[in-house]
C-alpha positions, 0 to 999 in steps of 0.5 A, spaced: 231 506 192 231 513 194 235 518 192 235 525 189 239 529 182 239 535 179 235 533 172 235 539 166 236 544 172 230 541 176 231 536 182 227 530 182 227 525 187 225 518 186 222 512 191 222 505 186 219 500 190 220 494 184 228 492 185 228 492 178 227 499 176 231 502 182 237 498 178 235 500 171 235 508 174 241 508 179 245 506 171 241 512 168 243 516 173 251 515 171 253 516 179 249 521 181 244 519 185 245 522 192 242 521 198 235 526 199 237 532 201 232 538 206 230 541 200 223 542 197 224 537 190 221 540 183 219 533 181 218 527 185 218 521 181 214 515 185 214 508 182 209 504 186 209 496 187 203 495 185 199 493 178 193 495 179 190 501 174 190 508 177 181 509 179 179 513 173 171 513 174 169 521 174 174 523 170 174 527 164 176 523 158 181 527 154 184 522 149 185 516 147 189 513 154 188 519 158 184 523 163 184 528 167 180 530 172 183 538 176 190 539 176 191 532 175 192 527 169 192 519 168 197 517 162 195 509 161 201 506 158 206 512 157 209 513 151 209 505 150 213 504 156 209 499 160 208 505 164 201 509 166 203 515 170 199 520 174 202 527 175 199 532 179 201 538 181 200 544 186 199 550 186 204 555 185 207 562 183 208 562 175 214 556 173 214 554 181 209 548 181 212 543 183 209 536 179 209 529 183 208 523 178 207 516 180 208 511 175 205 503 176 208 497 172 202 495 167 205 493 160 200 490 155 203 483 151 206 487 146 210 492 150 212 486 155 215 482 149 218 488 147 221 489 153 224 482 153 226 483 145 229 489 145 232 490 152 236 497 149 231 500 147 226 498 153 232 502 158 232 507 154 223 509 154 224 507 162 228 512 163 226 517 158 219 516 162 221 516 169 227 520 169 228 525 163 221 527 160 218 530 167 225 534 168 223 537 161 217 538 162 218 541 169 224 546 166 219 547 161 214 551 166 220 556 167 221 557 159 226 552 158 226 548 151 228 541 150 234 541 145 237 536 141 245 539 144 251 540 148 256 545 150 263 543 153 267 549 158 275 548 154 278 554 157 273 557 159 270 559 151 263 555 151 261 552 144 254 550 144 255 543 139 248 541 134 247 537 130 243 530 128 244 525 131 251 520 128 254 526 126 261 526 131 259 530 137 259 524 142 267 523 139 268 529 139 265 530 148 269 525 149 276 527 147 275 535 149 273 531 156 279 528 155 283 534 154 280 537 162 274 541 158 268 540 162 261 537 158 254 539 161 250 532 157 251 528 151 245 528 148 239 532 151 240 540 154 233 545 157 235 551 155 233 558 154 237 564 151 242 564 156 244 558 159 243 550 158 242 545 163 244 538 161 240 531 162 243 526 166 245 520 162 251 515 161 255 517 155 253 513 149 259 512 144 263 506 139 268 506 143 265 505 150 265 499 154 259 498 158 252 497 156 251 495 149 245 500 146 242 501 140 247 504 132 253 500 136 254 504 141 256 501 148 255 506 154 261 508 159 261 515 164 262 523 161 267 525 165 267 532 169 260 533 167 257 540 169 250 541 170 249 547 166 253 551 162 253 559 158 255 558 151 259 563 148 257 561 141 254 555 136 258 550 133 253 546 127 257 539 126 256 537 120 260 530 116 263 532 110 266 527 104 273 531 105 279 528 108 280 533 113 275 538 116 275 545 116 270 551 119 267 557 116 263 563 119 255 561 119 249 565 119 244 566 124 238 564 119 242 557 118 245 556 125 237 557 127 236 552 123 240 547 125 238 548 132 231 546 130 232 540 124 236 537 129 232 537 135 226 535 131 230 529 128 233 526 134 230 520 136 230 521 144 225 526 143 220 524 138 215 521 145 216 527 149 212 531 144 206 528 145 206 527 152 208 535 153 202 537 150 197 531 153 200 534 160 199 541 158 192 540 155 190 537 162 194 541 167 192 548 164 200 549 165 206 550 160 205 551 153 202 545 149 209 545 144 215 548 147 218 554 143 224 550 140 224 554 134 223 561 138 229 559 143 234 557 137 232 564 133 234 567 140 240 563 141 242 565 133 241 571 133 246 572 140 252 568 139 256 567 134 255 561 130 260 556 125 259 550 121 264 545 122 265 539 117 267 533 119 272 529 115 269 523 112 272 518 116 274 519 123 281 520 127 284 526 126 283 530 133 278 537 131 277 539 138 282 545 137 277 547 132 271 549 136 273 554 139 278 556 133 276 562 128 274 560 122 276 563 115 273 567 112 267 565 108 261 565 110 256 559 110 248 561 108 
């Protein structure tokens, strides 16, 4: 397989020699695979055929399972995705460096059992491992921040939706989707203090009718999906234990706050600090833990920010509300 998509604002590329991960990560791409264009690619993805370990004799121990050695640096079982990668870089203005990673298939018995076991969760790593963690952390080189967020184009007003995950944003994507609005991601943003750029990923939703994955969910496409958005205010979703929802204005203290407590919460992310940090310890390159807190402080403070609570049992159509004015209360 060889193929190319813009990742988190970074175009990858991939080569998968094994006929089993091209197939597994032409369903994560959701359709957007595209033959390789002429332009340089910011990631290249290579997953080799073979098993044997990458040749780490010399190198410079830099913690349990990871060696670096220059620019470069070997991961043995990435973020427990059976997986050990060499990432390497080339020199580069600031936040130019392109990064190329080539990953080999050697699991250790409980990674291979737990891919056996737990295929969900096993899809969720490898793409996690190949196609979402080396786009972020190659946005993170330009200043960009992972966030556990969306935002939606309805009419050309631009809510940036946050909140932990199971709270209703998926629903919510897809029914503003339905009504023409244009999301940019369903679960996972890059974003600096202007724009977001979206991960792809197929849309994950009890109502969907693919793939079953994990919290009942089954996975079906996110129509009229975007690959980057400017939102013009924040939306904190939250479920409340009333039978309607309601809106009130929020504060930038609180909207910042949700911003940060929902990316640290959200389960997508919890391997990938980690990883940041051995790969930018190695490197030299990026900071050792993205400014999450810095970014949604800066996001606070510019946008208008509401709180919209949920009804506790779903079925009332909100969509109309994300981009309502609220009422007059204010949310600390």
């Amino acid at each position: 397989m060889d193929g190319e998509l813009v990742q988190a604002g970074e175009r990858l590329r991939l080569h998968a020699e094994p006929v089993w991960v091209a197939d597994l990560l032409e369903e994560a791409a959701a359709g957007e695979w595209r033959a390789p264009s002429i332009y340089r690619p910011d990631v290249v993805v290579v997953v080799e055929g073979r098993a044997t370990p990458f040749d780490v004799r010399g190198w410079e121990p830099l913690t349990r399972g990871a060696f670096r050695r220059g620019g470069a640096c070997v991961v043995v079982d990435a973020c427990s995705s059976g997986f050990d990668i060499l990432v390497e870089t080339e020199p580069g203005a600031d936040g130019e460096q392109p990064v190329r990673i080539t990953a080999r298939w050697r699991p250790p018995v409980r990674e291979r059992l737990a891919g056996l076991l737990l295929r969900a969760r096993f899809r969720l790593l490898v793409r996690a491992v190949l196609l979402q963690y080396p786009a972020l952390w190659r946005a993170g080189l330009r200043g960009r921040v992972p966030l556990h967020a969306s935002a939606v184009d309805i009419d050309g007003a631009v809510p940036l939706l946050v909140g932990p995950g199971g709270v209703g944003r998926t629903s919510l994507l897809a029914a503003a989707a339905r009504s023409g609005g244009r999301p940019c991601s369903d679960n996972l943003v890059v974003a600096d203090c202007w724009r977001v750029y979206g991960l792809v990923e197929p849309m994950r939703s009890e109502s969907g009718q693919g793939r079953r994955m994990p919290h009942g969910r089954r996975e079906g496409p996110l129509p009229g999906r975007v690959r980057d958005l400017a939102p013009d205010r924040i939306v904190v979703l939250r479920r409340g234990t009333g039978a309607t929802a309601a809106v009130a204005r929020l504060e930038p203290v609180a909207a910042a706050r949700a911003i940060t407590s929902g990316t640290y919460m959200a389960g997508e992310l919890r391997r990938y600090w980690s990883l940041a940090a051995t790969l930018a310890m190695a490197t030299g390159l990026g900071r050792p833990h993205p400014p999450v807190s810095e970014t949604a402080n800066d996001l606070a403070a510019r946008l208008p920010a509401t709180e919209l609570t949920l009804a506790v049992a779903p079925g009332e159509d909100v969509t109309g509300l994300l981009t309502a004015e609220p009422a007059p209360e204010v949310v600390a």
